[in-house]
Every structure is written in C-alpha cells, then in structure tokens.
N, C-alpha and C positions, 0 to 999 in steps of 0.2 A: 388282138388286144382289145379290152373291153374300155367302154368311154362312157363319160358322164354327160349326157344331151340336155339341153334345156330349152323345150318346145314354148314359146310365149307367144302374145297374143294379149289384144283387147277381147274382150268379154262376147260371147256369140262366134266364135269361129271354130269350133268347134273341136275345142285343146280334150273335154273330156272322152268325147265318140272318138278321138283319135289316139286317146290314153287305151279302152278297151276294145278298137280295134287291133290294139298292139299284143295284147295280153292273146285275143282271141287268135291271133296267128301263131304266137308261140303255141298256145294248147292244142292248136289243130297238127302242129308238129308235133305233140306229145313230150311236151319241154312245160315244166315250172312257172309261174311266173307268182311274184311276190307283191300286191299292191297297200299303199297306205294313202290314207286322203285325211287331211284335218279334221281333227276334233272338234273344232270350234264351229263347224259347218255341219251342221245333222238338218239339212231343209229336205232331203229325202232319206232320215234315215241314220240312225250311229251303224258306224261301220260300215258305208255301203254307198260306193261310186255310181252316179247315175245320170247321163246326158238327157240332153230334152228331149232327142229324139226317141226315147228310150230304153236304151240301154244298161243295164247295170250291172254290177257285181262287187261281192261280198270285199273287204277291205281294214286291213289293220288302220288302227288311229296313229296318229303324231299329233301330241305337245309339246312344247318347249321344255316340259320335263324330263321327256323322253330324250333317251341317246337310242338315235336308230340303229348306231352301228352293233352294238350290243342286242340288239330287238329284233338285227337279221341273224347274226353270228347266232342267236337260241333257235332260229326257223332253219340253220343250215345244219344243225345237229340232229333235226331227225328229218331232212328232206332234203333233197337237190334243189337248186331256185338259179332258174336260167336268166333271168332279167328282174329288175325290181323295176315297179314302175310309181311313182306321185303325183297328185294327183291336187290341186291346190298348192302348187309348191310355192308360191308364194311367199305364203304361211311357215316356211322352211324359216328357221337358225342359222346362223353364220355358221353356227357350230353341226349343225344336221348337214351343211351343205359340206362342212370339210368328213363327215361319217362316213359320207356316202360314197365321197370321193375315196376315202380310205378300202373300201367292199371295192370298188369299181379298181381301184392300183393294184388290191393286195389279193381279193379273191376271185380277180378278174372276171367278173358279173357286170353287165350293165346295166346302168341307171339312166333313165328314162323321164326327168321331172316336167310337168305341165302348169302352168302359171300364168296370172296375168305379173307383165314385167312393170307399171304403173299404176300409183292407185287413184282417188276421184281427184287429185291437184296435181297429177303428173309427177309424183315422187315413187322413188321405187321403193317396194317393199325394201326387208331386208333379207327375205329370202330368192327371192329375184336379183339383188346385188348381188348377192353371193355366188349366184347359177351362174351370171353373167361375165364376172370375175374367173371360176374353178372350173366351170364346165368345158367340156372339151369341144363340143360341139354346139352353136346357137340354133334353134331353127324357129323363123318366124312363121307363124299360121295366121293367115291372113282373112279377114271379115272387113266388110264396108260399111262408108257412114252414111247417114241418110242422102247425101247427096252426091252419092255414087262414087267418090274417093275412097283409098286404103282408110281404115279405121286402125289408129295408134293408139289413142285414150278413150279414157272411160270417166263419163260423167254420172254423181250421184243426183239423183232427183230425190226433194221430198214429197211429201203427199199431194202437191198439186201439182205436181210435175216440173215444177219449177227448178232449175241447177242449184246446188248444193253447195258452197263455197270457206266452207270452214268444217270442222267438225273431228271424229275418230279416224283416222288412217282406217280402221277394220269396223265392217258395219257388214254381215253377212244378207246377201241377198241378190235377184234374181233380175231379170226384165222389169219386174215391179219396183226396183230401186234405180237400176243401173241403163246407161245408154253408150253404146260405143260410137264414137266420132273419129272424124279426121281432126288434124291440130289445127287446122282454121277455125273449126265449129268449135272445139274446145275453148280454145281461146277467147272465142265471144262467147261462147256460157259461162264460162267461168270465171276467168283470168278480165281482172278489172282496173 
C-alpha cells in the first residue's frame, strides 16, 4: 500500500540531496519517478531540483494554479511513474496536499514531499500543515545550530546579517538569507 510521506526539516539538512537520492534509487531499479519543485523558486534554474551539494535533476513546476492530481493523471497516460516525489513542499496547497493524497489512495503511487515545516517567525506554511495533518507518514531530517543542538527553526537575516522580525511569510532564498537554529537561539533572535 502506497503512502504519502512528509520529510521536514530546518533549512541545511539536507531534505533536497535526499529528495534525489530517492529518485536515483528508483532509476537504478529501472522504476519511474515523477519530480515537481516550486515555481516560485528558479535560484538554480526553472524546472530543475538542485542540492548544494550538487546534484540535480530536470523537474515539473507547482503553482497554486496548478491541480497536481490532474498534471500526474496526463504523465500516467503515456508512462508508468513509480513514485512522485516534491520538492519545496512547503510551497504545497491545502488543496495540492489532499491531490496527492488522492494519486497515493487511488492509484496507489507514492508521494514523497520535502519541506521546511516552519517559516522565519515559526509559523507553518500552509503546505507543511497540510503534509503534517494528511500525510501518512512524518519524517524529520535533522541539521544543527550553531551551537551544536538540533536545529528546528530558521531565521531570516537581512543584508547585515541582522535577524529579520517581520516581513513576507515567502522570500526565496539560500545561506545568504537564511540560518537554521535551535529554539533557544531562535528565540533570542527573533522573538522579543
């Protein structure tokens, strides 16, 4: 029976090299795999998943205009697809989050989504509520804070490096914006 996973994670632990290690073991099986990663995020690239470490590969978009479930059902009509895997799920709909689950109940395919579950004030997206809610399975991938604890949250910096305390829920960006902590550090960077 196939399940709907939701791999999360503060920023740096490495949810995307473990999205395409996923893929890369299906293929090495000679099995399918179907990847989508946000629209809104092209810092390497429209259409195309890429870890720091450097790994990538080619990838369908998701917007919120998009219905996934419709957008795999047209890739299952001329191919097989053993896994689907996301890639920013964050970035996920409430409504892309019950899509998927639909593929994963009805054409028993697994779904695979990668995300951070918090954004820079510790609120969750709203596609992280939704994984966190529907998914069948949680799994946390874990990176640390600078002073040597789990890292849970993620802090925005602006241009002087200074913590970030108001702002857009979504501000795409990298090491150069963002810093993963423990909720202690959190706390005193941000929370005042």
């Amino acid at each position: 029976m196939a399940k709907l996973y939701f791999y999360y994670s503060s920023m740096n632990a490495g949810k995307t090299t473990a999205l395409l290690q996923s893929s890369y073991n299906y293929h090495e099986r000679g099995m399918n795999t179907l990847l989508f990663t946000a629209a809104i995020d092209h810092r390497y690239g429209v259409g195309k998943i890429k870890s720091r470490i450097g790994l990538e590969e080619k990838a369908e978009l998701f917007s919120s205009e998009i219905n996934l479930q419709d957008a795999i059902e047209n890739h299952l009509k001329t191919e097989k697809i053993n896994c689907i895997l996301i890639d920013e799920a964050q970035f996920l709909t409430k409504d892309h989050v019950y899509q998927l689950s639909e593929i994963t109940d009805n054409r028993n395919i697994p779904v695979l989504a990668f995300g951070l579950r918090t954004d820079f004030l510790g609120n969750l997206f709203e596609g992280s509520q939704a994984l966190l809610a529907w998914a069948d399975e949680l799994k946390e991938l874990k990176t640390i804070c600078y002073c040597g604890k789990k890292a849970t949250m993620v802090v925005r910096l602006d241009e002087n490096n200074q913590p970030v305390r108001e702002g857009s829920q979504i501000q795409i960006g990298g090491n150069d914006k963002y810093v993963s902590m423990c909720r202690k550090h959190f706390k005193e960077n941000v929370i005042y």
